[in-house]
Structure formats: C-alpha cells, structure tokens
Backbone bond lengths (Angstrom), bond angles and torsions (degrees), N, CA, C in turn:
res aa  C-N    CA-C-N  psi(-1)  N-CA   C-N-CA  omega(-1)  CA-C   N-CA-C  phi
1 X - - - 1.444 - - 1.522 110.98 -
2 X 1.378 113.07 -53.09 1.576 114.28 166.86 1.284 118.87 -56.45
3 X 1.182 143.99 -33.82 1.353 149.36 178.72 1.650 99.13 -68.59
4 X 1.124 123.67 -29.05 1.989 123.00 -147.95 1.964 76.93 -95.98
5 X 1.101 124.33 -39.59 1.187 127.60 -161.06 1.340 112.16 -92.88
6 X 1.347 126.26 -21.40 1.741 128.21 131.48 0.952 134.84 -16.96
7 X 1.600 99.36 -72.32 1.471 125.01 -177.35 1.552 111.67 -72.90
8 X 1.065 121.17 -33.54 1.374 132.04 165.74 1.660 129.08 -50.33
9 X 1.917 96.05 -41.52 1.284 106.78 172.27 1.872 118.63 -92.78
10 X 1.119 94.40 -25.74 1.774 109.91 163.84 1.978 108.38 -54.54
11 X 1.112 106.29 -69.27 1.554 109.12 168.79 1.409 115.66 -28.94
12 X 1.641 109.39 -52.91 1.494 117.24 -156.23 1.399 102.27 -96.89
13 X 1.319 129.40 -35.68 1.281 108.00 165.55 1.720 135.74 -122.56
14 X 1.349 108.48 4.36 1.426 119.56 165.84 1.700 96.24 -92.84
15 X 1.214 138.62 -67.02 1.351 129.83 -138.65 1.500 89.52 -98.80
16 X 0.549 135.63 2.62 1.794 125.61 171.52 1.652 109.64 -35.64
17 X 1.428 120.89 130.53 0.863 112.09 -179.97 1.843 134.34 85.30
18 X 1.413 88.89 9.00 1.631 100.29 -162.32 1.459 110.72 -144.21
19 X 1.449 103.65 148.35 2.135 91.45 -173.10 1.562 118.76 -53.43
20 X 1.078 103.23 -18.05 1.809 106.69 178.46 1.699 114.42 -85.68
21 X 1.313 99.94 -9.34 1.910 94.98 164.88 0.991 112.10 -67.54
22 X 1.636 142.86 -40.38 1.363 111.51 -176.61 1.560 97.14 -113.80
23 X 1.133 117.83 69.46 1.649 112.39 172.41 1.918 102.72 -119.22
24 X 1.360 97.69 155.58 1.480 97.75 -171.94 1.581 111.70 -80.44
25 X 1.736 120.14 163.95 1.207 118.57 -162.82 1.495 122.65 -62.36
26 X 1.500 114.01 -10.23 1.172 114.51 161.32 1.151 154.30 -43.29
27 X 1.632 111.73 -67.18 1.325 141.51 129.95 1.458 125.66 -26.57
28 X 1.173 112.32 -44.92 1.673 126.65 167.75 1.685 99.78 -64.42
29 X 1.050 121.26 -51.79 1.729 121.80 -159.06 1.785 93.53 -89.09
30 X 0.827 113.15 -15.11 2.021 110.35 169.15 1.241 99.26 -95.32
31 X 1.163 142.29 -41.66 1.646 131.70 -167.26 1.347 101.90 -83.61
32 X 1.550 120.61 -64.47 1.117 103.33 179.99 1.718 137.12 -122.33
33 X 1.456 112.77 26.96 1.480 115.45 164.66 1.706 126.01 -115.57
34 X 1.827 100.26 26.56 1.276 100.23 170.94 1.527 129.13 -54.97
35 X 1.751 120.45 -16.88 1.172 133.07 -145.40 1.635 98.66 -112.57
36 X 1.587 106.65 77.49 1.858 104.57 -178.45 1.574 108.83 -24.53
37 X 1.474 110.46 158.98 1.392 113.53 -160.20 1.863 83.16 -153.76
38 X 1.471 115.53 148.07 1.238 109.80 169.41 1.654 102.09 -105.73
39 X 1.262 136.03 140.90 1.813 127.10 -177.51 0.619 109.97 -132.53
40 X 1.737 124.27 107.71 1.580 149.32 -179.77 1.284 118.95 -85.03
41 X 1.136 130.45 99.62 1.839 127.47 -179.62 1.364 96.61 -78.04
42 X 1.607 120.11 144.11 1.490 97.12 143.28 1.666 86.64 -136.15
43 X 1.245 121.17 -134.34 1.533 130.19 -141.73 1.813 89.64 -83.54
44 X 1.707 120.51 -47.20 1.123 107.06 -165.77 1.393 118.99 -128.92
45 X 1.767 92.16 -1.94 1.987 89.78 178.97 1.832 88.48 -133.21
46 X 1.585 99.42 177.72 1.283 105.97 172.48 1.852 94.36 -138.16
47 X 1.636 99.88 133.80 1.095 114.32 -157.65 1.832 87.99 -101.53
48 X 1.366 99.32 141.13 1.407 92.34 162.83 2.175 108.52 -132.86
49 X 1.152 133.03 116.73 1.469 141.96 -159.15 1.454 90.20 -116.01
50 X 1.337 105.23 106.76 1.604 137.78 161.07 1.578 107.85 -28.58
C-alpha cells in the first residue's frame, strides 16, 4: 500500500509533464528505484538516505 502511494505521488508531483507520468508502476520501479534508499518518517518530513 505504501509503495502504490509512492508511486502515485512520484507521477503527480515529480514526473508531471514527462513520458514517465503516465507509465505503469513497473517501468517506474526499473527506471527509477534500482538505487536502495533507506526511508525515515518522522512527525513532519520523510527522509530518504541514498
């Protein structure tokens, strides 16, 4: 569910405007989440460490 809602917000506000806004989560998660990421929530940001 967290992952679908990633990709959901990646579309809508990083790729806007670009051939990868309307491409399915597939294609999105091979092009661009090959590069492990560690993702820290806390109360008001979400940290993401390369």
């Amino acid at each position: 569910m967290a992952a679908q809602l990633l990709v959901v917000a990646l579309r809508r506000l990083a790729l806007a405007g670009t051939d990868l806004a309307l491409s399915q989560a597939s294609p999105l998660r091979v092009k661009l989440f090959k590069i492990g990421a560690l993702v820290t929530v806390s109360v008001r940001r979400v940290y993401v460490r390369l």
